[in-house]
OpenMM code with the backbone's topology and positions (N, CA, C; nanometers):
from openmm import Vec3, app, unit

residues = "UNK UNK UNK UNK UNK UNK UNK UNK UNK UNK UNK UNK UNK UNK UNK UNK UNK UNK UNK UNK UNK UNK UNK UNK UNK UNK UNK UNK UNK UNK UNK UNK UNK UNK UNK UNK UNK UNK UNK UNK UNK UNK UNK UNK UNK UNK UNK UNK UNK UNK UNK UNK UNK UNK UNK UNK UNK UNK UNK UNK UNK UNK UNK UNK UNK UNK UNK UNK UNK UNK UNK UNK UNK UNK UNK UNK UNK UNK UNK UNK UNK UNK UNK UNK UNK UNK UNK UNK UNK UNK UNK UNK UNK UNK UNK".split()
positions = [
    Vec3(-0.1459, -3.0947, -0.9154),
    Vec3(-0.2127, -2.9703, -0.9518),
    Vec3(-0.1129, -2.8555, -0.9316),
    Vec3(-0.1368, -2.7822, -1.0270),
    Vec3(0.0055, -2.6540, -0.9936),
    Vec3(-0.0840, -2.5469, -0.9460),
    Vec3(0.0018, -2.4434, -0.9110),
    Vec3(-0.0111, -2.3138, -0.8191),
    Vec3(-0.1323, -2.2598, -0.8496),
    Vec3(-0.1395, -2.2412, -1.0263),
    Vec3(-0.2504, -2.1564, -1.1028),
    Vec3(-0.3899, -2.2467, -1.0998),
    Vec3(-0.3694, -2.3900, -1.0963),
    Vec3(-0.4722, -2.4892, -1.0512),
    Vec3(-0.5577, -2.4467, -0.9017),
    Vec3(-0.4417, -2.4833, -0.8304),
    Vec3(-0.5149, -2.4463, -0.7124),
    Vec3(-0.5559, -2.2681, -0.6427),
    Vec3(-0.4911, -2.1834, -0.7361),
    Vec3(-0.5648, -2.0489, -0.7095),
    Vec3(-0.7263, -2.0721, -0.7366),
    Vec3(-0.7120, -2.1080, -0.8814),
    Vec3(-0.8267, -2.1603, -0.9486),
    Vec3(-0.9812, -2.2006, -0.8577),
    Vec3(-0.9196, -2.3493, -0.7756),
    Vec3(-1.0142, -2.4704, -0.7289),
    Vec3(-1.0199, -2.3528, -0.5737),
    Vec3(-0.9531, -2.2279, -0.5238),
    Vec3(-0.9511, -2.2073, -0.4104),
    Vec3(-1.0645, -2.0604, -0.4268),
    Vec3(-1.0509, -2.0137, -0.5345),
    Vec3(-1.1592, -1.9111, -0.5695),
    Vec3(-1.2630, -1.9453, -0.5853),
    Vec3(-1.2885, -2.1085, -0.7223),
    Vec3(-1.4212, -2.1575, -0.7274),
    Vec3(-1.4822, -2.1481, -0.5458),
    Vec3(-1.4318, -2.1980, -0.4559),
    Vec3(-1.4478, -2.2426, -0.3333),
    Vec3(-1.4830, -2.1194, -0.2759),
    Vec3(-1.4268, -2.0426, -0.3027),
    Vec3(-1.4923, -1.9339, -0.2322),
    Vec3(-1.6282, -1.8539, -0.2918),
    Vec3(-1.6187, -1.8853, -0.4089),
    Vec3(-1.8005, -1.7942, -0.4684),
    Vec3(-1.8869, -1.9469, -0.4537),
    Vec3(-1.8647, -2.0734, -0.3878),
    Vec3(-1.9704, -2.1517, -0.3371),
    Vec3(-1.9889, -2.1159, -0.1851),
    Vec3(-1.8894, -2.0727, -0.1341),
    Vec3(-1.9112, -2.0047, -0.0190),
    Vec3(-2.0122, -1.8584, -0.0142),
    Vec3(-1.9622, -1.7860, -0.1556),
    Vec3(-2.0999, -1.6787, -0.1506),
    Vec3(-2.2022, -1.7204, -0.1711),
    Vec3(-2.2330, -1.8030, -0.2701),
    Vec3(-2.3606, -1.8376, -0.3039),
    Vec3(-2.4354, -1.9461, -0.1347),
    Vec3(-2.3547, -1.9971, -0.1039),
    Vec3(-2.4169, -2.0841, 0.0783),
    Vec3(-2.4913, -1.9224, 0.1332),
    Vec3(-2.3791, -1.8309, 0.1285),
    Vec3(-2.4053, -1.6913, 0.2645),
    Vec3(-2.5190, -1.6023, 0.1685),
    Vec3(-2.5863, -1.5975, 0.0957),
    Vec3(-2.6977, -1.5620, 0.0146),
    Vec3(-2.6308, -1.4726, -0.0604),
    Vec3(-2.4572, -1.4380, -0.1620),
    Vec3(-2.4832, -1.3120, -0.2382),
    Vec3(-2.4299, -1.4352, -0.3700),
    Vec3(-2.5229, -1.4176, -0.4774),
    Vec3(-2.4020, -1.4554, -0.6011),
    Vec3(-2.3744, -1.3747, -0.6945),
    Vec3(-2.2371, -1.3795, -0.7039),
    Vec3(-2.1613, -1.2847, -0.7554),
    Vec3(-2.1468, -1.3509, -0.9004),
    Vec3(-2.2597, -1.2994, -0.9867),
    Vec3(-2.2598, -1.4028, -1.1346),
    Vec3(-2.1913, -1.2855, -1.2206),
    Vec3(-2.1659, -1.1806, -1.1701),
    Vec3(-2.0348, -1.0794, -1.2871),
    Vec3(-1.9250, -1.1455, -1.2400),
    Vec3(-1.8760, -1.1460, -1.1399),
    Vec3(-1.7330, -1.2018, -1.0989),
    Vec3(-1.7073, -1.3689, -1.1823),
    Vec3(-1.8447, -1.4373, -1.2006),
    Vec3(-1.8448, -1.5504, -1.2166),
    Vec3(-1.7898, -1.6103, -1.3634),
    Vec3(-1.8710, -1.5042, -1.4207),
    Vec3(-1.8662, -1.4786, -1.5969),
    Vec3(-1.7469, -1.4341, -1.6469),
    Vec3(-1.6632, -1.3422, -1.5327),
    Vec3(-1.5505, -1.3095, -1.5695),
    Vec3(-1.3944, -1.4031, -1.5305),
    Vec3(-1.4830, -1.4901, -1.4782),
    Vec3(-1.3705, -1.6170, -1.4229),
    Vec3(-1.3896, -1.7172, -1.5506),
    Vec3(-1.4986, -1.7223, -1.5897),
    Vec3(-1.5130, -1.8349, -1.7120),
    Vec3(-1.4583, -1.7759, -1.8378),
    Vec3(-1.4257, -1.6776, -1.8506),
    Vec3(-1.3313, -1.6016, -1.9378),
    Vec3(-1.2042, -1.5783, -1.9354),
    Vec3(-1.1450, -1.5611, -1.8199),
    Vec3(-1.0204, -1.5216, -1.7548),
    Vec3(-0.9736, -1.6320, -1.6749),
    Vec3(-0.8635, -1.6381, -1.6456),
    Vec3(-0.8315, -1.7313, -1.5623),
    Vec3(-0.8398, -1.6188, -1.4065),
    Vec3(-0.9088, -1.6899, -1.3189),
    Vec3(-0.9103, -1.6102, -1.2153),
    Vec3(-0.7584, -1.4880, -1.1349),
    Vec3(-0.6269, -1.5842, -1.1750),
    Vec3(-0.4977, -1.5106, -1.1816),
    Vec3(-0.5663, -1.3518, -1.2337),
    Vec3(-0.5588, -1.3876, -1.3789),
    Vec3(-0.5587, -1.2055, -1.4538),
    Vec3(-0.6428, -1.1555, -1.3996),
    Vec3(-0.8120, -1.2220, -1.3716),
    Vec3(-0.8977, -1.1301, -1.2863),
    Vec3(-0.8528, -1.0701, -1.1780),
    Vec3(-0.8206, -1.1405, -1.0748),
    Vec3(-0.7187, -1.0920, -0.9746),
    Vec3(-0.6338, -0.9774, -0.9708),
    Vec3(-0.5582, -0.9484, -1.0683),
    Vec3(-0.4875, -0.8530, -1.1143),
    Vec3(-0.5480, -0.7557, -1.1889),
    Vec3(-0.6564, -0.7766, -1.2554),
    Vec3(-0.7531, -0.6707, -1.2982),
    Vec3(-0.7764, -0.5770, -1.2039),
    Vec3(-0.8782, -0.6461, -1.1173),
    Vec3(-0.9156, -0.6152, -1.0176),
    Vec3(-0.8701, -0.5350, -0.9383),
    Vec3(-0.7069, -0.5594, -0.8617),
    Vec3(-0.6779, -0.4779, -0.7568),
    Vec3(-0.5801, -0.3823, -0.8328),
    Vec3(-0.5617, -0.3697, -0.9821),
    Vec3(-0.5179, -0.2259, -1.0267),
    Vec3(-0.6213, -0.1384, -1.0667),
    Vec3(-0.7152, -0.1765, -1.0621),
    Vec3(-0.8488, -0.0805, -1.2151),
    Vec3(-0.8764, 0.0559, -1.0795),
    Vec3(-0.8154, 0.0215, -0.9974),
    Vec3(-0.8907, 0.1717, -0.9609),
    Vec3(-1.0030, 0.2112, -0.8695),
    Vec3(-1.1174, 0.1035, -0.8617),
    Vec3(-1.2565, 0.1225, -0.8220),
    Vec3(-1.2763, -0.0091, -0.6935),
    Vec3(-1.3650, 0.0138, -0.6563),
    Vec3(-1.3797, -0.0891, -0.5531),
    Vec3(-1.5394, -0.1580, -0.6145),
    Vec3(-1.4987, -0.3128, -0.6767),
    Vec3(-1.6307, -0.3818, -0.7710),
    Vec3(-1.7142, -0.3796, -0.6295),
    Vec3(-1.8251, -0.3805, -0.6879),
    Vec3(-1.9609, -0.4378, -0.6446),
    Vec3(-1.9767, -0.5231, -0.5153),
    Vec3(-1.8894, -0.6352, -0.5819),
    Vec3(-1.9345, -0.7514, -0.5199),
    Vec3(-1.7905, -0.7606, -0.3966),
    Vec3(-1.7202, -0.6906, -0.4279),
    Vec3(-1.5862, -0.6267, -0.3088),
    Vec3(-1.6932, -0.5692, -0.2155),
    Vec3(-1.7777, -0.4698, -0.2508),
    Vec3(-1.7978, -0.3964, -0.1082),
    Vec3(-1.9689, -0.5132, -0.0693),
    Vec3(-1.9769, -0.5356, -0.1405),
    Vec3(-2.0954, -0.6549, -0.0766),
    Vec3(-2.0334, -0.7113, 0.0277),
    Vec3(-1.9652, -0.7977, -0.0336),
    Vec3(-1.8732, -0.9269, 0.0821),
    Vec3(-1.8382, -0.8425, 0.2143),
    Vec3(-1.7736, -0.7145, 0.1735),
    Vec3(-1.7444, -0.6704, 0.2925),
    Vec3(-1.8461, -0.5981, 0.3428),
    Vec3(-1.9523, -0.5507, 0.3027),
    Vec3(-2.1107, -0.5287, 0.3899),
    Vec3(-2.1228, -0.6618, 0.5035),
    Vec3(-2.0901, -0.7911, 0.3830),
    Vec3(-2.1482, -0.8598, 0.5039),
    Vec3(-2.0798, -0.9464, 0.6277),
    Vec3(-2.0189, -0.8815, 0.5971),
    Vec3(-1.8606, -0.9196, 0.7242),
    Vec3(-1.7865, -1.0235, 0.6506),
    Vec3(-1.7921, -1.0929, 0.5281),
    Vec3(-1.6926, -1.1929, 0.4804),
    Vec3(-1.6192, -1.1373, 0.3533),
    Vec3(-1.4940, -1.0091, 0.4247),
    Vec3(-1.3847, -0.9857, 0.3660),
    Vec3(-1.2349, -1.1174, 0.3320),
    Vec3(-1.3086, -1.2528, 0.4100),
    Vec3(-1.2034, -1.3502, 0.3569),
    Vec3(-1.2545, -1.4240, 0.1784),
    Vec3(-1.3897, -1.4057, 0.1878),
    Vec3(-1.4301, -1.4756, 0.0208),
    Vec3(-1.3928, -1.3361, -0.0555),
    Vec3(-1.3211, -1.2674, -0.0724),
    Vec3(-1.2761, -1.1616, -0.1691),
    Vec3(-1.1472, -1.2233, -0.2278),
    Vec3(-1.1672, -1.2066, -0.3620),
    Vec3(-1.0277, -1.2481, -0.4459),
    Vec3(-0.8988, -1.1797, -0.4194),
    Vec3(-0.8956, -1.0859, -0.2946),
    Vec3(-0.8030, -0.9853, -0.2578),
    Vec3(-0.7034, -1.0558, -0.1485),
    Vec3(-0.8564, -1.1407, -0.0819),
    Vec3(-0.7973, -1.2145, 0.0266),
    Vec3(-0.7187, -1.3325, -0.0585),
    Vec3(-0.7868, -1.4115, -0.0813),
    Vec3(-0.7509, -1.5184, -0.1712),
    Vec3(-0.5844, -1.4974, -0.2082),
    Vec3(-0.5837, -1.3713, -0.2939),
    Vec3(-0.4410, -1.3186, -0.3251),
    Vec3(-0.3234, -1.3181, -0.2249),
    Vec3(-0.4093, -1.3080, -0.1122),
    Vec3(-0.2929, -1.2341, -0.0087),
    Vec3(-0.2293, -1.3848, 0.0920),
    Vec3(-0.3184, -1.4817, 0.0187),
    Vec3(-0.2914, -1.6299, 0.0926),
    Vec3(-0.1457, -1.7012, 0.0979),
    Vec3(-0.0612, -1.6921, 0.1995),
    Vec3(0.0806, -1.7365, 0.1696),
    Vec3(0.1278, -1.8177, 0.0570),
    Vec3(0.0384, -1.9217, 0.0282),
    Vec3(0.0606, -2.0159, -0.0958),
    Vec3(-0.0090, -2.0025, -0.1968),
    Vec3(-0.0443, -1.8711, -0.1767),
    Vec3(-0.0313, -1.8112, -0.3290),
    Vec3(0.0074, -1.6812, -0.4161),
    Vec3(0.0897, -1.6302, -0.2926),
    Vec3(0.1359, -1.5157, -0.3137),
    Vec3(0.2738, -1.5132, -0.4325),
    Vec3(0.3136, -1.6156, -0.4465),
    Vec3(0.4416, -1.6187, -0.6015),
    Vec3(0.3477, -1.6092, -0.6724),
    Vec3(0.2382, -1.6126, -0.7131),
    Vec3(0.1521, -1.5773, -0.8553),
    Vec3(0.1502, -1.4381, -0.8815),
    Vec3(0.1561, -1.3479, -0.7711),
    Vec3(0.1607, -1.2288, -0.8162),
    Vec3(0.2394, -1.1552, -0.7727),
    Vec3(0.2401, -1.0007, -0.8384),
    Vec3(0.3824, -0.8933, -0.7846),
    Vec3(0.3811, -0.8965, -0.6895),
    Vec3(0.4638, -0.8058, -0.5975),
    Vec3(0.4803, -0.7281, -0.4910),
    Vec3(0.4148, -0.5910, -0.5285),
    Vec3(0.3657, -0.5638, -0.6132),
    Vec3(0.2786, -0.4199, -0.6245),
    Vec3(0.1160, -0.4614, -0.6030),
    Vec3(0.1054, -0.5998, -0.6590),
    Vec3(-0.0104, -0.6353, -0.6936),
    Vec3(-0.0559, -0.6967, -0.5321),
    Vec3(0.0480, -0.7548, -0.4362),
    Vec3(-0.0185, -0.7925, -0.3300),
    Vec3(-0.0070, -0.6768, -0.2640),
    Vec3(0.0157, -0.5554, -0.2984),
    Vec3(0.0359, -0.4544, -0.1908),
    Vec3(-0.1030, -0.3936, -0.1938),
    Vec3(-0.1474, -0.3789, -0.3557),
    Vec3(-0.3028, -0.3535, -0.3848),
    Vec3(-0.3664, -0.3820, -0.3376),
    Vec3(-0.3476, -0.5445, -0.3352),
    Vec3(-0.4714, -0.6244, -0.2550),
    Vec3(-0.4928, -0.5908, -0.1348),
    Vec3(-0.3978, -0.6096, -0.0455),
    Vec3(-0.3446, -0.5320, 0.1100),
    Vec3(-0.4575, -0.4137, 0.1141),
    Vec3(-0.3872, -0.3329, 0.0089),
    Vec3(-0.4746, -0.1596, 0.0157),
    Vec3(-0.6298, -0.1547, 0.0104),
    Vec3(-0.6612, -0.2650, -0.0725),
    Vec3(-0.7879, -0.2266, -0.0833),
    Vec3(-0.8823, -0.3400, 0.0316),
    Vec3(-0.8427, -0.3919, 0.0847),
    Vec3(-0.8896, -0.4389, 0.2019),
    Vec3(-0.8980, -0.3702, 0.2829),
    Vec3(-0.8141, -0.2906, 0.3654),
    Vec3(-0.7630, -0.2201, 0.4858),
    Vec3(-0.9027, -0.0890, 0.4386),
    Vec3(-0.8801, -0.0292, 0.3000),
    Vec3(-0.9138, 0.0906, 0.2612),
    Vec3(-1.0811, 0.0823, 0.2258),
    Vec3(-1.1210, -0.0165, 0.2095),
    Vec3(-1.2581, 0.0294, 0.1426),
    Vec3(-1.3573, 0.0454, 0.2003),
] * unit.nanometer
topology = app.Topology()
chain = topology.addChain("A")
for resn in residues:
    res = topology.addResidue(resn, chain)
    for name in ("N", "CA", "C"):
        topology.addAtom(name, app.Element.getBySymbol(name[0]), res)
């Protein structure tokens, strides 16, 4: 399985983890079955705004099921920039 595989199988894993802790995130979901979770990823921590389902997770204390975290995971940080994990960084710390 390559890098973009397992970003993939490590995000699915984490919105079965939202849906166990009671939130499902079926916009994030719809936009993964469209996108490969990579570009969402990168959508995401440039557009500007803090989604929905970002400040949910972190309402409910599980800032690790955020695709920000996910991003910021040592073995999978060659998928994206150094601007793009700095985003991710930012908008964790910041929101």
């Amino acid at each position: 399985m390559n890098i973009r595989d397992q970003f993939n199988a490590a995000v699915l894993a984490t919105v079965d983890e939202c849906y166990e802790i009671g939130y499902g995130p079926t916009t994030f979901v719809s936009m993964i079955k469209e996108s490969h979770p990579v570009e969402v990823a990168k959508k995401f921590v440039v557009s500007g705004k803090f989604q929905y389902g970002f400040k949910e997770l972190l309402k409910l204390g599980k800032a690790e099921l955020t695709i920000e975290s996910t991003m910021l995971r040592d073995e999978f940080a060659s998928l994206f920039s150094a601007q793009e994990l700095q985003a991710a960084r930012w908008r964790l710390e910041n929101a």
